[in-house]
C-alpha positions, 0 to 999 in steps of 0.5 A: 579846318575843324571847328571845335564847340566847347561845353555850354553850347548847345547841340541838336539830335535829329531822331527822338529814340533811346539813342538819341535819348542816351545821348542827349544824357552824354551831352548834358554830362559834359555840359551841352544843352540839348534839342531833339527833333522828331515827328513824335511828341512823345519821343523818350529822348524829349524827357532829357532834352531842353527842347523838343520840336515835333514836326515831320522830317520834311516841314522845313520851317521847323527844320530852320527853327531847330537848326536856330537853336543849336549850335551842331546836330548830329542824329540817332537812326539812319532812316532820316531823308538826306534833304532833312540834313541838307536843310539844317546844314545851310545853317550850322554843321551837322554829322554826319552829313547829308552824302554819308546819309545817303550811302548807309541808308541804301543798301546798293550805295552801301554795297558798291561803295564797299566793293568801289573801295576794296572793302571785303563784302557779299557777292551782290547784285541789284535788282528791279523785277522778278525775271531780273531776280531769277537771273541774277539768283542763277548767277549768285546760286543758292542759299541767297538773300533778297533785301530791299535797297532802302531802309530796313532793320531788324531783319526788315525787307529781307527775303531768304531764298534757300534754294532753286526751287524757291517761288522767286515771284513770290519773293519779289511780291514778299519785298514789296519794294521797287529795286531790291539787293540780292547778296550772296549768303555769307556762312559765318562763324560769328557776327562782330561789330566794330564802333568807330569814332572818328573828328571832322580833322581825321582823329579816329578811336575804336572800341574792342569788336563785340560778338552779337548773337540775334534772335528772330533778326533783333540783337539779343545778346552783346559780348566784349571782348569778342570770342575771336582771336587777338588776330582776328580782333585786330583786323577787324578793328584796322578794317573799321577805321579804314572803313570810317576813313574812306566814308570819312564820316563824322561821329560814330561808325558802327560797323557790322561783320562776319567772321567766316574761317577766319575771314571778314565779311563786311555787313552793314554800316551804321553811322550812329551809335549802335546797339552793339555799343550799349555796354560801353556805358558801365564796361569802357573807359568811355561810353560811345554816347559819349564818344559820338557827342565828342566827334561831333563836337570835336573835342578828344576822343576818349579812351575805348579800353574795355574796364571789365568783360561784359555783356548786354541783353536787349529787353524787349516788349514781349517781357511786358506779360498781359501788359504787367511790368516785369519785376526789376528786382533781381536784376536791381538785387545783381551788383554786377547788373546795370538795367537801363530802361528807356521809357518808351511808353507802351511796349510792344512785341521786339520793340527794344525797351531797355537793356541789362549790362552784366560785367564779370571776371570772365566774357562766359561768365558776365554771358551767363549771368546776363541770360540768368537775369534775362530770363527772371523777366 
């Protein structure tokens, strides 16, 4: 039966990044106290937190003592070891759990539990060396794309192999990894993302598909509702649930597709708030911060009606010229523009320091004054 921890208790983020940080801010708004826990001292999350414990994700004495000051956990990025999980589930509840982990984070889990469950995915096969990579690319055919089975994000570990004559010794040294995934390239019209939330008792709730537009591999732009049919949309959202259902994940699901003629193509998987999602904060009835701190905690889900057309626009640490902070004030001067900046310290080359939300009259619109904005950086 699912337990339900009302407001004034206190809940634990693993992962000290501007997810966790957001919501580490969603929590405290409805009333929880906060402690992150991240091998950094100086994750942006830690600002809004009520503790913050530094320590590595296998040092499990400070595992036992964060997991001693709150009452739940949940965590921000998937790149955390499923034994981090198992050690603070010997003493309090965490979503989502260790086995959900373990599966999103690995790609060959991922795809073969897609595949297992009917769900509609790239032709894929598994991979440990170079003649096994030649073999399974005659098989698959080209265009293809080599990933590495654990971790990778923003375009990390992957290889595109575009053709027969492609060096496929070189593409396996290029991975760098043990055991790699080789997908069949998926020729989509557009790429979606569908948030799910789902309570440990089954409730679910899922916010309108976004259309994501990336650049260099990292997700430039956001748009809600999606340029899709009302068809297309309503599958793609029947398709996440069914997703989140089968995984039977706790909190948020952020799944990843490609439209291709009119079909659906799962991705990738999330558990955790996505950067799709950002817009939820100043467009939807509920933000999927908050949203997240409700499923792990099992309060009802709010509403996921979009309010307004948005979209968001990722600023990253190329805006930041010789080291010079950009001048806000444009977006400052916009009513229409939400600028949310993570103060993440130094900024860097495509790290992810901020982003702006435009709501409009129209999805073209809010599209266009979101790149006019951007581009005043």
């Amino acid at each position: 039966m699912a337990t339900h921890l009302l407001p004034g208790s206190t809940v634990g983020i693993l992962g000290g990044g501007q997810l966790g940080r957001m919501s580490a801010m969603a929590a405290r708004r409805l009333g929880y106290r906060v402690v992150t826990f991240d091998p950094s001292p100086s994750a942006c999350a830690a600002a809004v937190a009520d503790t913050h414990i530094t320590a590595a994700w296998d040092d499990e004495l400070a595992l036992r003592r964060f997991a001693g000051l709150c009452q739940r956990a949940t965590l921000e990025f998937e790149n955390i070891p499923p034994a981090t999980i198992r050690t603070v589930a010997e003493k309090i509840s965490v979503h989502p759990s260790a086995d959900v982990l373990a599966i999103c984070q690995n790609r060959r889990r991922e795809k073969e539990f897609l595949k297992n469950n009917g769900i509609p995915c790239a032709r894929f096969e598994v991979v440990s060396s170079a003649p096994e990579l030649k073999n399974a690319v005659a098989r698959i055919g080209t265009p293809c794309v080599l990933k590495t089975a654990d971790f990778g994000y923003d375009g990390k570990g992957q290889v595109k192999i575009k053709d027969g004559s492609a060096d496929l010794d070189a593409a396996w040294a290029q991975l760098g990894s043990p055991q790699g995934v080789l997908e069949g390239w998926v020729p989509f019209d557009m790429e979606i993302s569908v948030i799910v939330a789902r309570t440990e008792d089954g409730h679910v709730a899922a916010f309108s598909a976004a259309e994501n537009i990336h650049r260099n591999h990292i997700l430039h732009l956001s748009i809600c509702p999606a340029r899709i049919s009302e068809d297309i949309a309503r599958r793609a959202e029947s398709l996440a649930i069914s997703v989140a259902n089968k995984l039977q994940v706790v909190g948020l699901l952020g799944v990843e597709l490609f439209v291709t003629k009119g079909e659906l193509v799962v991705n990738e998987l999330a558990p955790r708030p996505h950067n799709s999602g950002h817009h939820t904060l100043d467009a939807c009835e509920t933000s999927q911060f908050e949203q997240h701190i409700r499923a792990v905690c099992g309060l009802p889900l709010g509403g996921t009606k979009v309010l307004a057309p948005a979209a968001m626009v990722n600023i990253l640490g190329d805006v930041w010229l010789q080291g010079r902070q950009p001048d806000w004030s444009s977006v400052l001067a916009d009513p229409s523009a939400n600028l949310h900046l993570y103060d993440k310290g130094t900024p860097a080359p495509g790290r992810k320091m901020g982003h702006i939300t435009v709501t409009a009259a129209t999805v073209d619109e809010a599209v266009r004054r979101a790149e006019a904005l951007h581009a005043t950086l």
